[in-house]
N, C-alpha and C positions, 0 to 999 in steps of 0.2 A: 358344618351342614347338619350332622347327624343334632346338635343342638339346638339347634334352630327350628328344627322339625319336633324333640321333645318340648319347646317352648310352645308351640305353636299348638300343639297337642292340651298341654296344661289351659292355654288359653282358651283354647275350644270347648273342654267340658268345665270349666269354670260358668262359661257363657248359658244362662238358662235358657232364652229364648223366650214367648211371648207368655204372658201368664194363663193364657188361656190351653197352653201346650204345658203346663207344670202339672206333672203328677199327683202333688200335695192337694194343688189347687182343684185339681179335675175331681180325686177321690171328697174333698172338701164339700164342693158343689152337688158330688151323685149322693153323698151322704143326708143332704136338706131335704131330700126328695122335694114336696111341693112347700114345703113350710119357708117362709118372709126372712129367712136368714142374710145375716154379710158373713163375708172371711175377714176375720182377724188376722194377718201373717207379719207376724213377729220376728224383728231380725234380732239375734241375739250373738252371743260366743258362751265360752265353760269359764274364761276368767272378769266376765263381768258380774258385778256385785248388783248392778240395778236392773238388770236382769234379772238376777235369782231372785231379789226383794220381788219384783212383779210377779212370777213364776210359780215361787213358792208361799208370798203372802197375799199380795193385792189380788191375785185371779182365786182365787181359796177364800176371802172372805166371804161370808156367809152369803151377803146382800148381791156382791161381786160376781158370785160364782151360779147364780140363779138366774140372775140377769145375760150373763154368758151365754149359758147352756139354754136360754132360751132364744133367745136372739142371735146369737153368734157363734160360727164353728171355727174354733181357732188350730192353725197351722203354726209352725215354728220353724225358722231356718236358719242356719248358723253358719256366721257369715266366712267361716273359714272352711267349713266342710260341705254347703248344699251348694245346689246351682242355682243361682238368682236370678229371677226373670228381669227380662229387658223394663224399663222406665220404671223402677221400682231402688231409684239409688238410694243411699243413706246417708247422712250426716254425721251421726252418733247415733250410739248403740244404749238400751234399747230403740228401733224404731220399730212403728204397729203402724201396716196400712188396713184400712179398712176397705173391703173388694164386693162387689154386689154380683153376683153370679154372671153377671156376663161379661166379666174383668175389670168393670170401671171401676178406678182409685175413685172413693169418696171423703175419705178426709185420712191426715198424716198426723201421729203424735209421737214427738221424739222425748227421750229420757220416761227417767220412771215417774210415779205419781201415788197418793196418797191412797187407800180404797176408796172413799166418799169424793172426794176429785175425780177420782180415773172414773164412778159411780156415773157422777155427773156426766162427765164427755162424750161416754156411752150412749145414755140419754140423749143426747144432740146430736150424735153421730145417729143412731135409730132416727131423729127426726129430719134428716137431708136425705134419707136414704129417696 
């Protein structure tokens, strides 16, 4: 019993709840104040490699990282240590949902990507917005 209740436990704060109820998300949004921004929220881990490639190269390119910081506030969650908000599953890792301040998923990109690729998708993701 006493098991069953520590399982149940692990289950419950694993479970994030609505994205609109996520902390990362909430500070994400108070942070844009009135400016045209999405959330970028990135699921990653510390033993993936196309992760760090993204992380450390592609969001740092020059082009990459201006285009970001003007357009989009990125979050990051990992997917063994945060709590993941409900309709936000994964396939593979990296996944980047794109979030418009008042929760809606507007587009999904799984795996990593070149900077002038990832440049482009950006660009398109800014134009569905």
């Amino acid at each position: 019993m006493k098991t069953l209740f520590l399982s149940c436990l692990v289950v419950l704060s694993l479970w994030g709840g609505t994205i609109q109820n996520d902390e990362q998300f909430k500070t994400a949004v108070a942070s844009m104040g009135s400016a045209d921004k999405l959330v970028l929220m990135i699921y990653t881990t510390d033993d993936c490699p196309e992760c760090a490639y993204m992380k450390r190269k592609v969001f740092h390119e020059k082009t990459v990282e201006r285009y970001l910081s003007q357009n989009f506030v990125v979050i990051e969650k990992n997917i063994h240590k945060s709590k993941l908000p409900d309709g936000y599953d994964y396939f593979g890792i990296p996944t980047m949902f794109f979030i418009d301040k008042a929760g809606n998923k507007k587009e999904t990109i799984i795996g990593s990507k070149r900077a002038q690729p990832f440049l482009s998708e950006l660009h398109h993701i800014r134009g569905i917005k």
